[in-house]
N, C-alpha and C positions, 0 to 999 in steps of 0.2 A: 312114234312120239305121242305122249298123250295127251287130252284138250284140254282145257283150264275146268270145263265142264264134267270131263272123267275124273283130273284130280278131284276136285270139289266132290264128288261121288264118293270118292276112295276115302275122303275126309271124313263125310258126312259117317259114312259103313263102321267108321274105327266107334262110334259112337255104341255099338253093338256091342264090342269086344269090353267095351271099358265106357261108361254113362260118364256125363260130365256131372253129373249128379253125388256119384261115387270118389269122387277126388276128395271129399269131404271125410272122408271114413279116416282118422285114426286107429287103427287099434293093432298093440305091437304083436308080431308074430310069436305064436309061444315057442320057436326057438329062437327068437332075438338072440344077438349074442350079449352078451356083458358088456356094456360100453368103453369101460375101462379095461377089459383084456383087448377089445380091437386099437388103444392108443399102445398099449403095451406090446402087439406083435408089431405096429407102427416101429417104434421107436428098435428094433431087433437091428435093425440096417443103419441105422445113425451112430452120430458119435455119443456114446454111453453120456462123458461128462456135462449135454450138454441138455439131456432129459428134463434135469430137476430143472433149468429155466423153461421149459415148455410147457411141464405142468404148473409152475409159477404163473407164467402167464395166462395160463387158461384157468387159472385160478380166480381172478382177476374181478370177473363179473359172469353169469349166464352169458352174456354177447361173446363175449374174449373165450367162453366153453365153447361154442356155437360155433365161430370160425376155425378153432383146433381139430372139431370132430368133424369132419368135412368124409371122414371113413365110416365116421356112425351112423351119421343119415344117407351117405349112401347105400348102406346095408340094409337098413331101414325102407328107403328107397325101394331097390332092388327086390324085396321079398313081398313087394304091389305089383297087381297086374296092371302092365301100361299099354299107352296107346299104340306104340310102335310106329307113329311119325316122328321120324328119325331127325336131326339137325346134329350140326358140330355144337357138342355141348360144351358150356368151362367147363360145368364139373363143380365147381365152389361159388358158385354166384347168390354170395352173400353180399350186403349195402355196400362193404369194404374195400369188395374186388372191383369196384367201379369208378372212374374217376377222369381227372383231366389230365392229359400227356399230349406234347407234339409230334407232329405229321412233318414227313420229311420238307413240307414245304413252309414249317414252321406257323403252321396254324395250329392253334388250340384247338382240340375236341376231344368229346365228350365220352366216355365208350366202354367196355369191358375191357378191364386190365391185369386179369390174372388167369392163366391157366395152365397151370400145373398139373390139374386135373382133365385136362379137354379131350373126350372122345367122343364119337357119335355115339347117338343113345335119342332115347325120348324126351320130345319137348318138355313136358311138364316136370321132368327134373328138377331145371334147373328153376323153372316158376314157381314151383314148391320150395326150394332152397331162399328163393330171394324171399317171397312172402313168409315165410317161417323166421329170415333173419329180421325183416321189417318188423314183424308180433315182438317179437325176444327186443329186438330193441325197444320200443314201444312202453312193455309193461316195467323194461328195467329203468324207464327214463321217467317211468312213477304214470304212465297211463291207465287208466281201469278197461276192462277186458271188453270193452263194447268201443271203443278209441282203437284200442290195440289192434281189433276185428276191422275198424273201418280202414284204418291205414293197409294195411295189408289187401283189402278191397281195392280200394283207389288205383294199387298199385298194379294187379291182374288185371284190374279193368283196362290201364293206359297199356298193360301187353296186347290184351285182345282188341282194341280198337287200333292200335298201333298196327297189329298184324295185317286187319281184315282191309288197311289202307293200302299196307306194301304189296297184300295180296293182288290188288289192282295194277300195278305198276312192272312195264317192261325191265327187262333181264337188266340193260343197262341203266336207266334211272336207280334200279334199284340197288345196281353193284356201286355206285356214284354216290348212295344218300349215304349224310354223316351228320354226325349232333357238332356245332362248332362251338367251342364254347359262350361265344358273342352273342349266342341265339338264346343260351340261358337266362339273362336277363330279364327278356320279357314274359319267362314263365314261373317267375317267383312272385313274390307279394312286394308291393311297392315299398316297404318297409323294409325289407330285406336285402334290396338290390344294391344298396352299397359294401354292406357284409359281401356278397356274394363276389360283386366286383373285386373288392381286396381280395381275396381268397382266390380269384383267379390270377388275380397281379403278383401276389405272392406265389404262385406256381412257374408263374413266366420268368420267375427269378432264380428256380431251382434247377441249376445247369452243373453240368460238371466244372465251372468255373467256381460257383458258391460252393460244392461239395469239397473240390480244394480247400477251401480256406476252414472249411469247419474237420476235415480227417486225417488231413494231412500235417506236418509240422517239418521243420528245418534243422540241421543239425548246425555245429559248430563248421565245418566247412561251407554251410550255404544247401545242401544238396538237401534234395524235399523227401519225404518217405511218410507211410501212415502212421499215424499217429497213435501208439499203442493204449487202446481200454477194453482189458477182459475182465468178462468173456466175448463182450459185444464186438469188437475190434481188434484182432490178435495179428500183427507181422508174421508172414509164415517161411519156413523155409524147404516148404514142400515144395514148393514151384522152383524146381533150379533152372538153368539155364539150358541146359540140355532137356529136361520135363518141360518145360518152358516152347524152348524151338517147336517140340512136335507137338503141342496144346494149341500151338497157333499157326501152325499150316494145316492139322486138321480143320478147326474153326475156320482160317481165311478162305478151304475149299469150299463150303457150304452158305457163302455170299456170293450175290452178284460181282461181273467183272469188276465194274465200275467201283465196286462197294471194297473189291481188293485193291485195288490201287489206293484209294481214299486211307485204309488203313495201314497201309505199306509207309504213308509217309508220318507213322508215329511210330519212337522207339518208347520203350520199355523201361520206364522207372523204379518201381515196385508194388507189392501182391501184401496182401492182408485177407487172414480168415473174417467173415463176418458174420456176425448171428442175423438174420430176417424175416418177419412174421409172427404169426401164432405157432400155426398147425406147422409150417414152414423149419423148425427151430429142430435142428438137431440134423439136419441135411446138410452136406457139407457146401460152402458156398463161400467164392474170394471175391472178391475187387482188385482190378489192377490197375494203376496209375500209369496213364499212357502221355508222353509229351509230344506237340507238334513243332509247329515253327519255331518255339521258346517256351517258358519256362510257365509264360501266361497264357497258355495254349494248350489245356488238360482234355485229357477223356479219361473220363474214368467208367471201367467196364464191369458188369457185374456178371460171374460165372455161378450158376448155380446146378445144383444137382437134381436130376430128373430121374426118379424112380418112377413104375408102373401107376398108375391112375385107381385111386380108388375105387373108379368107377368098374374098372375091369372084372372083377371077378362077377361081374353079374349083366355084364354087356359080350359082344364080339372082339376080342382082343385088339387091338390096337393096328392098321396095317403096316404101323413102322415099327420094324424092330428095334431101330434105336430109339431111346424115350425121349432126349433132347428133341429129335425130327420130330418125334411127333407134337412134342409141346410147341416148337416155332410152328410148323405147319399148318397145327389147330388156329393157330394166333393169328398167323397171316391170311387165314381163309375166312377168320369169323370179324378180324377189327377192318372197321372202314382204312385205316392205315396205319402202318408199324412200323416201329425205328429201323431205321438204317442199318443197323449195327446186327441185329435179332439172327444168330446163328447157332450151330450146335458142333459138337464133338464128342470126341471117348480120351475120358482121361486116363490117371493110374487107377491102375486095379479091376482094368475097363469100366470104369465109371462112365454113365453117361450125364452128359452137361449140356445147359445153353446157355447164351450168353446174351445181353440187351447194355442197354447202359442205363449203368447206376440211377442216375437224373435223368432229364430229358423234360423239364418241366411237368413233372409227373405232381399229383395234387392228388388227395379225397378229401371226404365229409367227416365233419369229428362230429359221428353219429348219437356218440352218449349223450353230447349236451342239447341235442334237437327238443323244439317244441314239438308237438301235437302236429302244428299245424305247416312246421317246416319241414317234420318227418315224412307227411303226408305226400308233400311237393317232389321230398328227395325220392320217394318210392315209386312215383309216377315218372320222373324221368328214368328211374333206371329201367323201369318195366318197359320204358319205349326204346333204350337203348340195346336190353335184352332182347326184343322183338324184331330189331333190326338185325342181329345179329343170328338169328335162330332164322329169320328170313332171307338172309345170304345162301346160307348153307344148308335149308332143308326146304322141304316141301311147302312152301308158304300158302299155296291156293288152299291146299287140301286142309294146313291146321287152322285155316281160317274159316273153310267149311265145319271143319268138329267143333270150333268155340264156339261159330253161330253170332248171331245181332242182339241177344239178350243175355243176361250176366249168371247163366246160371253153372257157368263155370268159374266166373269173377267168387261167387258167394261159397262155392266149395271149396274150392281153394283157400279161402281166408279162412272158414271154419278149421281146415285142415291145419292152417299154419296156426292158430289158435289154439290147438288139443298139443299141435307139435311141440310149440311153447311150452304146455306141460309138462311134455318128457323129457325136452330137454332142460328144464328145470331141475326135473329129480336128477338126470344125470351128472348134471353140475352140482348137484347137492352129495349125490355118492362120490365124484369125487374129493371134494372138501371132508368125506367122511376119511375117505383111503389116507388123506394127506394127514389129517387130524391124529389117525391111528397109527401111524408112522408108517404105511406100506406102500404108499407113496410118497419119495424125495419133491420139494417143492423151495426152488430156490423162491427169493423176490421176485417180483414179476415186473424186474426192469427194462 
């Protein structure tokens, strides 16, 4: 086993391979791929009808391009030399994938909440991804490119001061530390902290009990079912009863005991396809309506579809073969804690699925409309949220020996997310051109 003094060496060494100085360097490889052919072989495996809202919604603004191409800059990514300290990455850790959701003991916090994308790989992935989305939000919220630059600073700086803290701290403290939401309060501006408050008050509302009353509806006998609006919300009749039975003894085997019993005592109402996300849209993915002791006793479950990680073809494959495993796995290794329900299976056509539930007091940031000065706030908690998270699961001592106590990986980074902005500017702009010229379909982007 090695000393905290070796790691920190082995940290310090990766500095040779790849200067923190160097993170700053945009400039795209001259085989880039075409941006718009990597959404195009994307979308090969999805459902055909359900494209044109995908690139509708990525139509939307530069931010709304930015979270869809989660395959772009990973390629992008991928064709840089990195550092090769390793951690469980999302993968997509853009401002969006971050937010508030409950803890089986029903505390608010704070934490990374999307990973679709999660494989191990190199830390500065994902800090490149989030400070690239903080820049694109930034310039699109009308900030001039010296704002834009600082936001995105602020934000690597609370990763690497964040890190070089947890790097301090025993195995257990630090498999223990967790952002609660109640702790936000005091790191906003005193002007803000009622907004904030409502915005968590309204998450603590969002339960599968609320989710009822808004997707659900009644028939003329009384009996509840979802409430049909396509393409967003479609009643499906894939799921029979017999597809059904073995969708959910595979799923029941990959919960705790405890976690089977709990769900043993809801029967099965009904299933609806739903549309979800940006990059997300065109994966297939249901909800089912689950009842417990009566009628006013809902779970409602979100199964969604897990393909390979973007990040793969330019990392070590994944060491689970199913994709579901590995997206709960990633999840349960990197969030300070995760829903109860959080499990996977193989559907029809061997499809692989995981499932969570729908609500759960789950909450984000409505990023477009941030000032300056609250963008700033929001990029600096998610940089310490991602820090925690990258300090679970990877080498903490050593990437906190490569960032060092002065900022000069804080400053390449923002420069990088800065230039990145650029390209994915044009990129969002080639798309509007494809859509314009009719060669790409582009429903609304509802």
């Amino acid at each position: 086993m090695t000393t905290p003094s070796e790691r920190a060496d082995r940290g310090r060494a990766a500095r040779k391979r790849v200067s923190r100085s160097s993170h700053g360097r945009w400039i795209p490889s001259s085989q880039r791929p075409d941006p718009l052919d990597v959404l195009e072989r994307q979308s090969v495996d999805r459902l055909p009808e359900l494209a044109p809202l995908r690139y509708g919604r990525m139509a939307v603004s530069p931010f709304a391009f930015l979270r869809g191409a989660a395959a772009v800059m990973a390629a992008d990514l991928g064709a840089q030399p990195h550092t090769g300290l390793t951690v469980q990455l999302c993968g997509d850790a853009h401002l969006l994938n971050f937010g508030v959701y409950a803890s089986p003991e029903r505390t608010l916090l704070f934490d990374v909440n999307d990973f679709d994308e999660t494989l191990p790989g190199p830390f500065e992935w994902d800090v490149k991804r989030l400070a690239a989305s903080v820049t694109v939000a930034a310039l699109q919220n009308g900030s001039a490119k010296p704002k834009a630059h600082r936001a995105a600073l602020v934000t690597v700086e609370a990763y690497r001061t964040a890190m070089r803290r947890l790097a301090a701290l025993g195995e257990l403290p630090l498999w223990y530390e967790r952002i609660a939401a109640d702790d936000l309060l005091p790191l906003v501006h005193r002007d803000e902290r009622a907004r904030v408050a409502g915005r968590l008050a309204r998450a603590r509302r969002r339960t599968s009990l609320q989710a009822l009353g808004k997707l659900t509806e009644t028939d003329a006998s009384g009996a509840r079912h979802f409430a049909d609006d396509p393409p967003l919300l479609e009643r499906t009749t894939d799921l029979d009863r017999v597809t059904l039975g073995k969708i959910f003894s595979d799923y029941r085997s990959s919960l705790s005991e405890e976690r089977r019993i709990l769900l043993d005592r809801f029967r099965f109402v009904d299933a609806a396809r739903k549309v979800v996300g940006v990059g997300s849209v065109g994966t297939r993915c249901f909800v089912i309506l689950l009842e417990g002791r009566d009628a006013t006793d809902p779970l409602i479950l979100q199964i969604k579809e897990a393909a390979h990680s973007v990040l793969e073809p330019y990392l070590t494959p994944s060491a689970y073969a199913h994709q579901g495993r590995r997206v709960v796995c990633g999840q349960r290794l990197t969030q300070a804690a995760s829903d109860i329900f959080l499990g996977w299976m193989t559907g029809p056509q061997e499809r692989h699925f995981y499932w969570r539930q729908l609500r759960d007091m789950k909450g984000s940031a409505e990023v477009e409309t941030m000032s300056p000065a609250r963008l700033r706030d929001y990029g600096r908690l998610c940089g310490r949220a991602l820090a925690r998270a990258h300090a679970r699961t990877g080498d903490r001592v050593a990437i906190a020996a490569y960032l060092g106590s002065t900022d000069v990986f804080d400053r390449s980074v923002a420069d990088f997310a800065l230039a990145y902005a650029g390209q994915n500017a044009d990129d969002y702009a080639a798309l509007g051109a494809a859509i314009a010229a009719g060669m790409i379909t582009a429903a609304p982007g509802v």
